[in-house]
Steps between C-alpha positions, in 0.01 A plus 500: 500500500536076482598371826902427562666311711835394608521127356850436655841456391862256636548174523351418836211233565292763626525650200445209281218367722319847547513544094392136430190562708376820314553342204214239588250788458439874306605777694653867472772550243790360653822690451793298574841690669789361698399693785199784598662811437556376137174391423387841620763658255332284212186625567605837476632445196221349351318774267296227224191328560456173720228357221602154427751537746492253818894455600784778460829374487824704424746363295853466589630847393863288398541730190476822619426487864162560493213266445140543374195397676329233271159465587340152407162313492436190731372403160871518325665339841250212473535425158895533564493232794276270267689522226796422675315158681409390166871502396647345803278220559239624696441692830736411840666632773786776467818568686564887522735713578443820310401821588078501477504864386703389161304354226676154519395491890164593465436290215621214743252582734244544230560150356497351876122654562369407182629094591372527844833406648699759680863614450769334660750817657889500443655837601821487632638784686776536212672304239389088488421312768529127449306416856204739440486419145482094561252588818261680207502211270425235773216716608363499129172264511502132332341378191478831345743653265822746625575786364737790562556832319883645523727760319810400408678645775275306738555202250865560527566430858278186540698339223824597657375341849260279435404403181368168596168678685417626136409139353152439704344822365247428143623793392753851600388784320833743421452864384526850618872506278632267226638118627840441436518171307802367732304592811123305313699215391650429864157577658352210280791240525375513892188413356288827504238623222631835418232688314641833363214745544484849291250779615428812685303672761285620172422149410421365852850360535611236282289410148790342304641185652745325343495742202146352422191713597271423759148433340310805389816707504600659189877571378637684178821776456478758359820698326688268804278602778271262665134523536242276707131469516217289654341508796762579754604841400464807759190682499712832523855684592363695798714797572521634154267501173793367283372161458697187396282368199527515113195690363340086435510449869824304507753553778866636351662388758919665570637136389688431186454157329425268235228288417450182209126455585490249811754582674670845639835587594605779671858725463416726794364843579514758269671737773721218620660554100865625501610658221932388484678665173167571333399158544193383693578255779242276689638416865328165517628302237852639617406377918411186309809454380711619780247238730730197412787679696257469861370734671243781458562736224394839373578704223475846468630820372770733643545873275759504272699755252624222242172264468197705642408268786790220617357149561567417845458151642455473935423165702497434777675147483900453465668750274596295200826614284441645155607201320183287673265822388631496172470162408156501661383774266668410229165402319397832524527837262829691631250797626342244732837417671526657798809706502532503925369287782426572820452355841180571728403315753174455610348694185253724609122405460189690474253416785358250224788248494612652184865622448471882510667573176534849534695510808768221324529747231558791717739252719696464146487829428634645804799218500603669184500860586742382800714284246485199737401259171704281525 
């Protein structure tokens, strides 16, 4: 059986540092985990073949809990980091803070070896630290271009305490969940370059940036659904043979969206859909709206009699009244209203940075079954 090892997981430098130097030459299939015991509950799950396969990373699980173990060529993870040089400006130095056994982490790491400059390492104990953050970006070297990789969480709290460290940075890549608009267009007025990035653990982290593909990656929808192709795509899904690819090759990916040609935009996952009075809702265009009012949002659905699934609004900023939600939704189709908002503060977050949307809805749903709405 191929060789596998235990390629790390957190936030720490040792972990950064230890994954940056066995990128700098081939070795055993690295599986990446948070900790040991979970990479040795990966492998035992593992039951395809490790062909083609030189990294295994699970995805985040935040639909149903649990994730799948994508395994991917150095070939796709190359091409990836590349491709995403070529659209930035060239290679540089990166400020990280993300977890190195999620896609976005790794791929930082990735992109780091291939320009010969190693990672910069911001991990604060918990929530943002404006010291240790300002410490990493003085340590950054000269003359070379900065660049950090955040979700919008992470995004979030710098803007709320320090937006002016954002402005020396050539670019701040922003994905893992959609951007609020109000939370981009305050990041930018500090003087950052937000680049919105759309992708997976399937296609080596992010391939759409900006709603325009990298190079070499392909985009089209089918019947709403969208697929991607080109070189970054998984080799292989490796706990199950249910694969993820359209019998042409092309990755159908669980995202909803629409594309004109040149550029795609995306509604949200397909599971993330709520279905209010026999109506289809998207969450993110309704967070979008509901950004202008501060704060994080997130929308979800809490069971109900009269329309199927109730659209439920929780932040974790001030409670506004229902006259501020109203008139801040007022653009949108009366099923995308939300008809209650609640208060939760901090939201939870998946060990990736990302809000953990299935806990808000359960949060929501339990509120309800007390009667403690309002």
């Amino acid at each position: 059986m191929t060789d596998l090892a235990w390629g790390g997981g957190g936030t720490s430098a040792e972990a950064v540092h230890t994954l940056y130097d066995r990128l700098l030459a081939p070795g055993p299939v690295l599986v990446m985990a948070p900790t040991r015991a979970a990479f040795e509950a990966s492998v035992a799950r593992i039951t395809q073949p490790l062909d083609g396969v030189d990294v295994v990373i699970q995805t985040s699980g935040s639909t149903d809990g649990t994730g799948r173990l994508v395994g991917l060529s150095r070939a796709a993870l190359a091409a990836s980091a590349h491709a995403t040089h070529a659209r930035l400006g060239g290679p540089g130095q990166w400020l990280t803070s993300l977890p190195v056994h999620s896609v976005a982490g790794f791929q930082v790491v990735r992109r780091s070896a291939l320009a010969g400059h190693r990672p910069v390492v911001y991990a604060p104990a918990g929530g943002f630290d404006v010291d240790l953050f300002a410490a990493g970006i003085a340590a950054l070297a000269p003359a070379v271009p900065h660049y950090l990789s955040m979700v919008p969480t992470q995004l979030y709290g710098v803007v709320a305490e320090a937006p002016e460290l954002l402005a020396g940075f050539a670019a701040i890549l922003v994905g893992g969940a959609a951007l609020a608009p109000d939370l981009a267009a305050r990041a930018s007025a500090a003087g950052a370059r937000i680049v919105r990035t759309y992708g997976s653990t399937e296609t080596s982290g992010g391939c759409v940036y900006d709603g325009v593909p990298l190079d070499g990656v392909g985009v089209r929808v089918v019947e709403g659904r969208v697929h991607l192709g080109g070189p970054t795509l998984l080799t292989r899904y490796l706990e199950s043979a249910d694969q993820p690819f359209a019998a042409d090759g092309w990755l159908v990916t669980n995202d909803v969206g629409t594309w004109d040609g040149a550029r795609l935009s995306v509604l949200g996952r397909a599971d993330d859909v709520l279905i209010s009075g026999g109506v289809n809702v998207h969450p993110a265009p309704v967070e979008a709206a509901l950004s202008a009012l501060g704060g994080q949002w997130v929308v979800v659905g809490v069971p109900d009699e009269r329309w199927g699934q109730r659209v439920v609004a929780v932040t974790d900023g001030v409670l506004p009244d229902r006259d501020a939600v109203r008139a801040a939704t007022a653009y949108l189709a009366p099923a995308e209203r939300p008809k209650d908002v609640l208060g939760l503060a901090p939201l939870p977050l998946r060990p990736t940075g990302k809000v953990d949307r299935r806990a808000v809805a359960e949060y929501a749903a339990r509120r309800f079954v007390r009667g403690t709405n309002q």
